[in-house]
C-alpha positions as CSV (number, residue, x, y, z in Angstrom):
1,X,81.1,50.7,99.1
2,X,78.6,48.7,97.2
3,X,79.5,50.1,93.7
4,X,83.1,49.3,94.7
5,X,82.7,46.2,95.7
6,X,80.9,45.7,92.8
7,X,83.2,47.1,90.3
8,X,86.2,44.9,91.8
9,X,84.5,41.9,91.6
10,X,83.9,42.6,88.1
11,X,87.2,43.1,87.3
12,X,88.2,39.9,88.6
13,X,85.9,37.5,86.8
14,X,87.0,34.5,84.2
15,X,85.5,33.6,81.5
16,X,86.5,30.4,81.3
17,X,85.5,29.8,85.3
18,X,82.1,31.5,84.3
19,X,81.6,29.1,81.8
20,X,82.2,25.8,83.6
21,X,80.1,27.4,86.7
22,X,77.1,28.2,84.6
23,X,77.3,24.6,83.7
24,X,77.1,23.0,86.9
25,X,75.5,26.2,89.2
26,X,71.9,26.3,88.7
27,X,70.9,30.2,89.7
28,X,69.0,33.1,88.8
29,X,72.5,35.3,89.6
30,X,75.0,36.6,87.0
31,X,78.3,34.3,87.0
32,X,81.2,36.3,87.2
33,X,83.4,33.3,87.4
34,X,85.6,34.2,90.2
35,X,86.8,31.0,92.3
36,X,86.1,30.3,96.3
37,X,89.5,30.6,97.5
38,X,89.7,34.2,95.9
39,X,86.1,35.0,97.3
40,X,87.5,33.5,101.0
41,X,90.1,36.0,101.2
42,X,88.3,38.6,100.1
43,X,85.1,38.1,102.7
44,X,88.3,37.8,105.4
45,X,89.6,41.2,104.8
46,X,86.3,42.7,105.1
47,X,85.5,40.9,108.0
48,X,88.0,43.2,109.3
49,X,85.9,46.2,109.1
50,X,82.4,47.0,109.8
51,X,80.8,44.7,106.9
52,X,77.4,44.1,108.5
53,X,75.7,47.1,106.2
54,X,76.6,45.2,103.0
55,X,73.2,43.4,104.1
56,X,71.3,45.9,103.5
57,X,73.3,48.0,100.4
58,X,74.1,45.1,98.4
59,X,71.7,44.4,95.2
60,X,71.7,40.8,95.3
61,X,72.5,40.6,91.7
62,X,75.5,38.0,90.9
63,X,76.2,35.1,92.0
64,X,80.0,35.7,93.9
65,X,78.2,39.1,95.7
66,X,75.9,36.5,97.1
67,X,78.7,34.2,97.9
68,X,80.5,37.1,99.6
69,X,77.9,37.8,101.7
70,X,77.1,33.6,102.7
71,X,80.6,33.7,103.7
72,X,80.7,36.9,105.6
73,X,77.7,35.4,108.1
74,X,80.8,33.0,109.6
75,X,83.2,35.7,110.6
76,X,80.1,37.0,113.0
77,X,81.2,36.3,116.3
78,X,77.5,36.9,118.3
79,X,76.0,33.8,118.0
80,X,72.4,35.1,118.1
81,X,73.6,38.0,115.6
82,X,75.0,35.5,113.3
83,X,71.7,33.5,113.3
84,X,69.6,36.8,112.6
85,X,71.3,37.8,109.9
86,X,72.0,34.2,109.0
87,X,67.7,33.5,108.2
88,X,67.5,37.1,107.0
89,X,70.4,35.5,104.3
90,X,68.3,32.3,103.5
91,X,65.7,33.8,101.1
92,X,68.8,34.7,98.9
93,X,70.3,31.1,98.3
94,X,69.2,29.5,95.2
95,X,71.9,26.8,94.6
96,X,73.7,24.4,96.4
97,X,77.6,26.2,96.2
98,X,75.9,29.0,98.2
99,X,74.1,26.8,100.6
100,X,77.2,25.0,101.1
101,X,80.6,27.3,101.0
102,X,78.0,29.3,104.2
103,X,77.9,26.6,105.9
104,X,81.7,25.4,105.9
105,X,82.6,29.4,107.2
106,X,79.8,29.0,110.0
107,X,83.0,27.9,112.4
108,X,81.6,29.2,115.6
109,X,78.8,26.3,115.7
110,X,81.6,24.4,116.8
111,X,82.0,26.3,120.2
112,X,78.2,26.3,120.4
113,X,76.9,22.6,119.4
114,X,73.5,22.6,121.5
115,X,72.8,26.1,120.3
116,X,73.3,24.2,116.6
117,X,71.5,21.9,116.7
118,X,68.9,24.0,117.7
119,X,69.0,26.1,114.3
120,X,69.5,22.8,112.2
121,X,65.8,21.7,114.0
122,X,64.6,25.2,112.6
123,X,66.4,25.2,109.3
124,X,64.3,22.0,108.8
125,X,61.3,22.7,109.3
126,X,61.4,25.6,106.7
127,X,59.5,24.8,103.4
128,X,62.1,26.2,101.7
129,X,64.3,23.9,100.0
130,X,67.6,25.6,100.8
131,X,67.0,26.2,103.8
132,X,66.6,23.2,104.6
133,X,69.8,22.1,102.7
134,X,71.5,24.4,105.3
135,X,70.5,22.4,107.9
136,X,72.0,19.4,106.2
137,X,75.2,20.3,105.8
138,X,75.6,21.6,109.2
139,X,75.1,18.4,110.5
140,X,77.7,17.2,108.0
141,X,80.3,19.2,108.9
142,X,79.9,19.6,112.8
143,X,77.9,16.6,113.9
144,X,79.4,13.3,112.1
145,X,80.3,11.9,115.5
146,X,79.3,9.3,117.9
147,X,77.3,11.0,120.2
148,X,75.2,12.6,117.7
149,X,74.6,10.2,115.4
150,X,70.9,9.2,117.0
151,X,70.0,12.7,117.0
152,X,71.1,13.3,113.0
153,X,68.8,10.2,112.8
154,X,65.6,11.7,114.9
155,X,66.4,15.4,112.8
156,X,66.4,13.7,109.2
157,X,63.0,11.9,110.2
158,X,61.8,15.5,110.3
159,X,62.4,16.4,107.0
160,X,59.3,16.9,104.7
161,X,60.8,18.0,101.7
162,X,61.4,15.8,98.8
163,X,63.6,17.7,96.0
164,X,67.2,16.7,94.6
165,X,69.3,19.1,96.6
166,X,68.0,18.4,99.7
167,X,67.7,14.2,98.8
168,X,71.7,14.3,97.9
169,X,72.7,16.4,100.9
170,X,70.8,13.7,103.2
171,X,72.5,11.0,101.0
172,X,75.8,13.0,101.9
173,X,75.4,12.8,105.4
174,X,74.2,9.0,105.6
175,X,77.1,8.2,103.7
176,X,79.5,10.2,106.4
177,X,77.7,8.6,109.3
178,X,78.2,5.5,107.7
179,X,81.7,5.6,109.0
180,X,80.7,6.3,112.3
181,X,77.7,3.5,112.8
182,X,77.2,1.5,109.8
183,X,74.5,-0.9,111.7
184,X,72.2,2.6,112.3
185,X,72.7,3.7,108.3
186,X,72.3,-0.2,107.4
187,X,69.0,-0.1,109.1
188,X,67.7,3.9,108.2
189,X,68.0,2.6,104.5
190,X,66.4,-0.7,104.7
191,X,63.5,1.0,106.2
192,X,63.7,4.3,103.8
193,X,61.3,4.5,101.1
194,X,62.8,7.1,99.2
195,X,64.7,4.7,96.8
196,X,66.8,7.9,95.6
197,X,68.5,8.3,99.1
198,X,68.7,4.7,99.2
199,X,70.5,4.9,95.3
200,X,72.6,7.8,96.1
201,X,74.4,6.6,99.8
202,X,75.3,3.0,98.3
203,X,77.1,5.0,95.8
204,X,78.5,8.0,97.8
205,X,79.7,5.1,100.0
206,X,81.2,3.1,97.5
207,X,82.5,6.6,96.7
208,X,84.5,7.1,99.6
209,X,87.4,6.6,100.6
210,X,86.9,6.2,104.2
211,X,85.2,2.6,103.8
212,X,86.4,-0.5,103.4
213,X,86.2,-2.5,100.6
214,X,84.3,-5.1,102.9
215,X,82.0,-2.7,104.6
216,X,80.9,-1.0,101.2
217,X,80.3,-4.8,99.8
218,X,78.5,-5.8,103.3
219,X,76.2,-2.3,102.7
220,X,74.9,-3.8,99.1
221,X,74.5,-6.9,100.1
222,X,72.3,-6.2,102.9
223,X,70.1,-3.1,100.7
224,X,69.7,-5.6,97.9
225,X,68.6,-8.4,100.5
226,X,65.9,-6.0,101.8
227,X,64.7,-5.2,98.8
């Protein structure tokens, strides 16, 4: 099965998508240059057979194998089984389009939120960058609500890592919560000392399309008078 896979996956690749991925994919892997919807519907059909093996036969060795693999983890329908093999996958992720296609597949968080936010509290505490990155971007895409929003704020607090991947991914989140509770974002940043974070949310919020033209002009006006 590996070599097959392998060989398929191969045969698929662009060399214009390689290109314009090597440009904005920082990893170790071989680009192929095959896209994520095409990578989606493949990981799908193997869902449909026994694909857990591929864990432990796979090489590792270009970047849309690893992809594969990230996005296999979400059609795993035992929770604890999914977070087994889901830290055994960790180690392998060395960019960002990894960290975060796994994450947007990891659906059945949604039916298990405590059990989340759980992992999230252990992704972050890793000292691994992307790991951490990870826990993140859960938060992004299943947490953004009302009723979490002091607990993204207590979680983030934790974070000891300082490194651009995991910096933006926090700015990303701020910058959704933002539309939830802009007083508790107002006052995270005013307080924050990492002026990056700061930087990066005034401008994802500015960014977005979510936010009012008043609320992203009441946001600078209160960083720059804390400054």
């Amino acid at each position: 099965m590996k070599e097959e896979l392998q060989n398929y996956l191969s045969s698929i690749g662009s060399d214009n998508l390689k290109k314009f991925n090597s440009k904005i994919i920082n990893t170790k892997y071989e680009i192929l240059g095959i896209n994520i919807p095409k990578l989606r519907s493949i990981a799908k059909s193997i869902s449909k057979i026994e694909f857990l093996n591929l864990y432990q036969i796979c090489d590792y060795k270009t970047f849309e194998e690893v992809m594969l693999l990230g996005l296999l983890i979400g059609y795993i329908k035992d929770y604890s089984k999914m977070e087994e093999v889901l830290f055994n996958f960790i180690p392998y992720i060395d960019n960002w389009a990894i960290s975060d296609a796994l994450v947007s597949n990891l659906k059945i968080i949604k039916d298990n939120k405590e059990k989340g936010i759980c992992l999230v509290n252990k992704l972050i505490n890793s000292d691994y960058e992307y790991s951490v990155r990870v826990g993140i971007v859960i938060l992004i895409n299943y947490y953004v609500k009302e009723e979490y929003i002091d607990e993204i704020f207590k979680i983030i607090k934790e974070v000891k890592i300082d490194s651009y991947y995991v910096n933006m991914a926090i700015s990303w989140l701020l910058a959704e919560c933002f539309v939830v509770d802009k007083i508790k974002v107002c006052n995270y940043l005013c307080k924050c000392n990492n002026k990056f974070i700061v930087n990066k949310t005034i401008s994802k919020i500015n960014d977005s399309r979510k936010v009012s033209i008043e609320d992203k002009k009441w946001i600078r006006d209160k960083i720059r008078k804390s400054a």
